[in-house]
C-alpha positions as CSV (number, residue, x, y, z in Angstrom):
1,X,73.9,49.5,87.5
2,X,77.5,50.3,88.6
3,X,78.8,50.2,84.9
4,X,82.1,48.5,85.9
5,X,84.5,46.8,83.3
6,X,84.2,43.6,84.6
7,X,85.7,41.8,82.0
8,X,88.8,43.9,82.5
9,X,88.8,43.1,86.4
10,X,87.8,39.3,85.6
11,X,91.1,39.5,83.2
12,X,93.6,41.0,85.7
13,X,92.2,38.7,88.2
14,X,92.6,35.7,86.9
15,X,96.1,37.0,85.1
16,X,97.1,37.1,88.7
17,X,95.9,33.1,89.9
18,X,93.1,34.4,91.3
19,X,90.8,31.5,92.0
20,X,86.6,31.7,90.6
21,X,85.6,32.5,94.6
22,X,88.0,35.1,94.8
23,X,86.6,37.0,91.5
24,X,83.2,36.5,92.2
25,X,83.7,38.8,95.4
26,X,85.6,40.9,94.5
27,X,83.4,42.2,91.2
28,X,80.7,42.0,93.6
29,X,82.7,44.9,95.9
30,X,83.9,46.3,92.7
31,X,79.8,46.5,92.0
32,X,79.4,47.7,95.8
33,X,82.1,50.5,96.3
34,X,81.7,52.3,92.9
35,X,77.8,53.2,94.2
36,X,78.6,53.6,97.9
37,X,80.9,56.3,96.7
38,X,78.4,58.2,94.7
39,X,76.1,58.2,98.1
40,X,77.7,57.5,101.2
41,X,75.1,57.6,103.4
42,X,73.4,54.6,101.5
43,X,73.7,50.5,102.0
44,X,74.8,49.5,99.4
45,X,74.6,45.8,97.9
46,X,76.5,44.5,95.5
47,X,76.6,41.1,93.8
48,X,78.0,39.0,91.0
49,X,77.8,35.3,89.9
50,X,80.6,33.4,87.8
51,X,80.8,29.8,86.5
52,X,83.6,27.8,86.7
53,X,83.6,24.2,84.8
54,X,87.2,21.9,85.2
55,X,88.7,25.6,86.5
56,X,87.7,28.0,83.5
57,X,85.9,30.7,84.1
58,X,82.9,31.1,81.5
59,X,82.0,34.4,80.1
60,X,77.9,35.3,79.1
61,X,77.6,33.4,75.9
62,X,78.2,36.5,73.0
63,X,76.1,34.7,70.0
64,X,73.7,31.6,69.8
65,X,76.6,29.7,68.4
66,X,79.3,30.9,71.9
67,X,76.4,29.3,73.4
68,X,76.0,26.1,71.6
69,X,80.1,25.7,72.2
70,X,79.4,26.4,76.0
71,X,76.8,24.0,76.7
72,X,78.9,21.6,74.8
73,X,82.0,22.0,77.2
74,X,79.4,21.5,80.4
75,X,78.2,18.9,79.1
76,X,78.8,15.7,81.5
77,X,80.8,18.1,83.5
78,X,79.9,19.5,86.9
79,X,79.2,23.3,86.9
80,X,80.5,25.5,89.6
81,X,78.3,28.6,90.1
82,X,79.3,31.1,92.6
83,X,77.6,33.9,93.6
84,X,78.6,36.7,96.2
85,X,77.1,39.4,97.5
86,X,78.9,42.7,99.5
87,X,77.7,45.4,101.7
88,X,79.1,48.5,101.3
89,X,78.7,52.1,103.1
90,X,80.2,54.9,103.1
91,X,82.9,53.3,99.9
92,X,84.1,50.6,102.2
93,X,82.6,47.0,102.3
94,X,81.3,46.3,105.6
95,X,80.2,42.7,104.7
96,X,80.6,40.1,102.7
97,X,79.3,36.0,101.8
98,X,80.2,33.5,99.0
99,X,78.7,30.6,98.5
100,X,78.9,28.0,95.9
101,X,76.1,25.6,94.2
102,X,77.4,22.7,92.3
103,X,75.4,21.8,89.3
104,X,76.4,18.1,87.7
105,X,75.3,18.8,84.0
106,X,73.9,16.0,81.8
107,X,75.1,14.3,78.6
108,X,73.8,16.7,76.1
109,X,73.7,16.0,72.5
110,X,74.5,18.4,69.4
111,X,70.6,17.8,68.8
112,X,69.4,18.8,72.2
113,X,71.9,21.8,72.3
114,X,70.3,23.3,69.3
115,X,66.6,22.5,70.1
116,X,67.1,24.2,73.4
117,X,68.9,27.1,72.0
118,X,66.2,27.6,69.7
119,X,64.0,27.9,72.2
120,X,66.0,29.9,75.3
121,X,67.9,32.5,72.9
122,X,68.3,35.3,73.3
123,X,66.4,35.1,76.8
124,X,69.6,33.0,78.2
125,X,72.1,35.8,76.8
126,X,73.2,37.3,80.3
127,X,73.0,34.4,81.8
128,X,76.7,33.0,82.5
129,X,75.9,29.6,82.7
130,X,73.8,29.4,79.6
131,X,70.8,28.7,81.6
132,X,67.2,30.0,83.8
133,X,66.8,27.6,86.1
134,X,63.6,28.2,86.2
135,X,62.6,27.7,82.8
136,X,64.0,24.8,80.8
137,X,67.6,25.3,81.8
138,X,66.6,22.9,84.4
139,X,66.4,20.1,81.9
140,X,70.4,21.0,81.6
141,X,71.1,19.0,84.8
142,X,70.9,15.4,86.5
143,X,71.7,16.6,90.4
144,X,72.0,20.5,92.1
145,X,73.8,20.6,94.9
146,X,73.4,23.9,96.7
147,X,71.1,26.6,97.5
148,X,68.7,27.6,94.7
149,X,69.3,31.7,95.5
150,X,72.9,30.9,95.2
151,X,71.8,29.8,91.2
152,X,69.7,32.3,91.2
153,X,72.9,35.1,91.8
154,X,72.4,36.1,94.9
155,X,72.7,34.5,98.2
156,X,69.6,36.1,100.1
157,X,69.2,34.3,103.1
158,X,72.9,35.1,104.1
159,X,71.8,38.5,103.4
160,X,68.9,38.9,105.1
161,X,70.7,37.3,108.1
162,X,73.0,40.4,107.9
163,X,70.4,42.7,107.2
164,X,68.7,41.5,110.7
165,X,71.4,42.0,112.4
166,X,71.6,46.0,111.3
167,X,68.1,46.1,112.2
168,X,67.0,47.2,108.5
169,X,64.8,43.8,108.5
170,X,62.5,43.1,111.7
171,X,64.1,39.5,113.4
């Protein structure tokens, strides 16, 4: 882990306009840099994920209860997750992709909120957007637009492209 305040970058990011795209990337090179410094001769990748609903940026839900207020604001809403991944060497970033997955969130009742809560917490505590896709976060939404890795937090095929390209992957 890079130990990184990102809460204080994600503050004096968005304290400055700075839109949900732009923060994603840049506490992914945040993530990136701090390592590649501490070993320079290493590739280094970074990544980071943020969720953005009607231009808010969402935080990881800090109780059961932040949670439940969370999934309440999504609700009917669409869900902009945004994930972006840097390459680093040497403490400089040498490449960089965004991407964004668009996730249209169902009407959820008080009732369903706290069932599912009851059930996902505290598994769904780091999770941004309240949710494992791959578990019954699913249930959360009527339509996904976007690439499942991008949900996931990182977009790997863009990556592995890259990685091809260095040669660190067989093409």
């Amino acid at each position: 882990p890079a130990h990184v305040d990102e809460a204080g970058v994600k503050a004096a990011l968005l304290a400055e306009g700075q839109s949900p795209r732009a923060v994603a990337d840049a506490l992914a090179e945040l993530k990136a840099l701090k390592i590649s410094r501490s070993d320079p001769a290493a590739l280094v990748i970074g990544s980071d994920s943020v969720v953005a609903v009607d231009g808010r940026l969402y935080d990881k839900p800090a109780s059961w209860e932040d949670a439940a207020r969370h999934l309440a604001e999504f609700s009917g809403r669409d869900m902009h997750l945004i994930s972006a991944v840097v390459a680093a060497e040497g403490g400089r970033a040498v490449w960089r992709h965004v991407e964004e997955a668009r996730l249209a969130v169902r009407p959820l009742s008080p009732d369903f909120i706290a069932a599912y809560l009851d059930r996902e917490w505290p598994a769904i505590a780091g999770c941004v957007g309240c949710f494992r896709i791959k578990a019954l976060g699913v249930q959360l939404f009527s339509r996904i637009r976007g690439d499942h890795f991008t949900i996931y937090g990182m977009p790997l095929l863009p990556l592995l492209a890259y990685l091809r390209t260095r040669m660190i992957l067989p093409s």
